[in-house]
VOBA-1610 file (N, C-alpha, C; in pm, whole numbers, padded with zeros to 5 digits, always signed):
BEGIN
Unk-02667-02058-00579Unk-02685-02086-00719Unk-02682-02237-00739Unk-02760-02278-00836Unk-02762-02428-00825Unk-02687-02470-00921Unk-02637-02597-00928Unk-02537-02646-01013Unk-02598-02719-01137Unk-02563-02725-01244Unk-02585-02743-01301Unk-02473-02866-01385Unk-02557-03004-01319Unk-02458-03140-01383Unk-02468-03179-01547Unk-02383-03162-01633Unk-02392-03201-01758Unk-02297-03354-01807Unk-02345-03418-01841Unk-02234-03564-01830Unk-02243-03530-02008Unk-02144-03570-02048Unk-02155-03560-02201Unk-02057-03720-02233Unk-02122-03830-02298Unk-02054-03929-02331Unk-01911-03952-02391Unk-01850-04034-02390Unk-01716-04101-02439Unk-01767-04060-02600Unk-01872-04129-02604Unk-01880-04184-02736Unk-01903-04035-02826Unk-02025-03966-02771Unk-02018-03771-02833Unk-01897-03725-02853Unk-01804-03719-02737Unk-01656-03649-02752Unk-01576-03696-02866Unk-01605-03861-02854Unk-01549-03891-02991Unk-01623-03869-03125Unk-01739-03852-03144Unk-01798-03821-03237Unk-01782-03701-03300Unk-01795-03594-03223Unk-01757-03420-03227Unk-01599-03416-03284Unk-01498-03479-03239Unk-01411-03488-03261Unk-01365-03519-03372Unk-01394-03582-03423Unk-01407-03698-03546Unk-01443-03564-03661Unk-01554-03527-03652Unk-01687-03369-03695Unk-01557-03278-03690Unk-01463-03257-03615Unk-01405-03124-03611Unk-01243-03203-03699Unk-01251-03328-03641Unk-01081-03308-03759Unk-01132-03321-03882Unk-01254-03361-03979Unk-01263-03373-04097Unk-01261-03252-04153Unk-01330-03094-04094Unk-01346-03027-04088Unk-01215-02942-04114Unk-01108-03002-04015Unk-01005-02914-04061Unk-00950-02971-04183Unk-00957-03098-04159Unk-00882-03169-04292Unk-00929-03101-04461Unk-01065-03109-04448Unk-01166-03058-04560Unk-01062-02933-04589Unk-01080-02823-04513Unk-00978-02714-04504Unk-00811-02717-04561Unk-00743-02774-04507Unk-00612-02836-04561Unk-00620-02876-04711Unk-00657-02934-04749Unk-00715-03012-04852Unk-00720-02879-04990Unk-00827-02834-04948Unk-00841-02681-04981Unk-00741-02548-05009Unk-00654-02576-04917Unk-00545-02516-04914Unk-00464-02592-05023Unk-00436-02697-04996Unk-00349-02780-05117Unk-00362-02724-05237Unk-00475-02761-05251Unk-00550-02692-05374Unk-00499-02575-05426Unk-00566-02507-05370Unk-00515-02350-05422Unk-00377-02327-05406Unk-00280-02396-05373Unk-00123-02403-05349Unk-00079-02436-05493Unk-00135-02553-05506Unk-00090-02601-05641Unk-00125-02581-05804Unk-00275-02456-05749Unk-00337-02400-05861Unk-00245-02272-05855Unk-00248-02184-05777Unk-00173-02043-05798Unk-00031-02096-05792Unk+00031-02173-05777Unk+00194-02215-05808Unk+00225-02174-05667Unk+00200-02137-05600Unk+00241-02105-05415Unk+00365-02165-05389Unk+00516-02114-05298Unk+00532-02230-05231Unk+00477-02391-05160Unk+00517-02467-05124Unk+00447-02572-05058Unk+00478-02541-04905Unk+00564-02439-04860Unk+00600-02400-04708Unk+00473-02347-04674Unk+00365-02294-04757Unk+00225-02254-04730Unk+00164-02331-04653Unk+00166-02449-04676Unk+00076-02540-04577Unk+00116-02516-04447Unk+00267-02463-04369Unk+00285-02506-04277Unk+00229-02333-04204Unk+00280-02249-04323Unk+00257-02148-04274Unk+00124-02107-04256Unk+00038-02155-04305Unk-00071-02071-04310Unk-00193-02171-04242Unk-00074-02250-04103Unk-00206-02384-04028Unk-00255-02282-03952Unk-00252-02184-03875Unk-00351-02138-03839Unk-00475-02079-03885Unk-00442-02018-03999Unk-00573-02013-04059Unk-00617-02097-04135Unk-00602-02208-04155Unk-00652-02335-04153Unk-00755-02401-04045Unk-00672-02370-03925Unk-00750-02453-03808Unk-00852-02305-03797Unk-00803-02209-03773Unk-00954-02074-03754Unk-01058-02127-03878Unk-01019-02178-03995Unk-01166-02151-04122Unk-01241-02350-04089Unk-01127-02452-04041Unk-01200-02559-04010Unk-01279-02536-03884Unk-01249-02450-03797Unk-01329-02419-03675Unk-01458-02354-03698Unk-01443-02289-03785Unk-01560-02232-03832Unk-01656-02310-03923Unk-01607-02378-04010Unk-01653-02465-04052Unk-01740-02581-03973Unk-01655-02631-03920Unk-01718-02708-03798Unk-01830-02627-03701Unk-01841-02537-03621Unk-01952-02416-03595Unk-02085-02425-03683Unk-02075-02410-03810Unk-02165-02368-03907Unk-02216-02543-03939Unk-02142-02633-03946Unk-02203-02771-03984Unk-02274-02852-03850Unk-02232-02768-03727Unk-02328-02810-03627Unk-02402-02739-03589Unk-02420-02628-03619Unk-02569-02556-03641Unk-02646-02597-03757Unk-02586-02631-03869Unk-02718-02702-03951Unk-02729-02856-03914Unk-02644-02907-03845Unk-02695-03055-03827Unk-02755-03086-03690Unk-02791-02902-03626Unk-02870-02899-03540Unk-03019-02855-03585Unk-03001-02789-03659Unk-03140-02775-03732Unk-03159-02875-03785Unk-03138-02935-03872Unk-03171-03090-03893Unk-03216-03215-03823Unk-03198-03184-03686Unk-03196-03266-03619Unk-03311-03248-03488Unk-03357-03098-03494Unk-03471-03052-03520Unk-03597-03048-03543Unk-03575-03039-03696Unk-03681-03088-03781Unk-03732-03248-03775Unk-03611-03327-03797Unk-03635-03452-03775Unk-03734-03484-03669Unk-03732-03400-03531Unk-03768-03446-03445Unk-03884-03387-03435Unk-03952-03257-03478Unk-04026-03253-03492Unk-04127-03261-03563Unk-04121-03326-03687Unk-04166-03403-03775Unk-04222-03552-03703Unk-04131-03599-03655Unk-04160-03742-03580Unk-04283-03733-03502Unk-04247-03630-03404Unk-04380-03605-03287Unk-04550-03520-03352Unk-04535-03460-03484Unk-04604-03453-03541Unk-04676-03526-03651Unk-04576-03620-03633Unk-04677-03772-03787Unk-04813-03828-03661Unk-04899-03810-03730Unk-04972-03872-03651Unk-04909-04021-03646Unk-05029-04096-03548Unk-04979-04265-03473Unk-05019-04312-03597Unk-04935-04444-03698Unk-05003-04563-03765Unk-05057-04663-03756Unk-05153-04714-03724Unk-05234-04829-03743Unk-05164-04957-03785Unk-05173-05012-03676Unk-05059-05153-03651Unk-05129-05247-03694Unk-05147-05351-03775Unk-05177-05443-03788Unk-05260-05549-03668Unk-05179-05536-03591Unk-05226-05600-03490Unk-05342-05550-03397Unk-05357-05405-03439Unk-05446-05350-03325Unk-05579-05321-03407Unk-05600-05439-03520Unk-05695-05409-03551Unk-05844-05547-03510Unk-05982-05506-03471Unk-06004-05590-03407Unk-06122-05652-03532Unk-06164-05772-03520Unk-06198-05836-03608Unk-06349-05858-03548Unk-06496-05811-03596Unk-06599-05920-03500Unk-06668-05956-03615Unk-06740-06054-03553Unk-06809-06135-03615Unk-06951-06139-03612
//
């Protein structure tokens, strides 16, 4: 079976990363919210981090599938604009 080498950058891991704590944070946040709208204890936040981190995980899932479709489109949009006419490549006779 052949191997299959994947190098994935410093800089992605930190990027993804970055993508997944806002994600939970967004979540938390959310939680606050509704803590302080339904009158909740505030021990809620601590209790209820796992389903916090399960709905930011998911969250995160669903925002990199659309910012994979996005990213997508982008690209195939690009390879489908036709070429523009450069200034320079235009020839002049006399």
């Amino acid at each position: 079976m052949k191997d299959i080498d994947i190098h994935i950058s410093a800089r992605r891991v930190r990027r993804e990363t970055v993508w997944l704590a806002v994600c939970v944070l967004l979540v938390e946040i959310l939680n606050a919210w509704a803590i302080a709208a339904y009158g909740t204890p505030w021990t809620e936040l601590v209790t209820s981090l796992g389903y916090v981190v399960a709905a930011g995980i998911v969250l995160y899932v669903a925002l990199a599938v659309l910012r994979f479709v996005v990213a997508l489109a982008i690209r195939g949009r690009r390879e489908a604009a036709p070429e523009q006419a450069n200034d320079n490549d235009k020839v002049i006779t006399i």
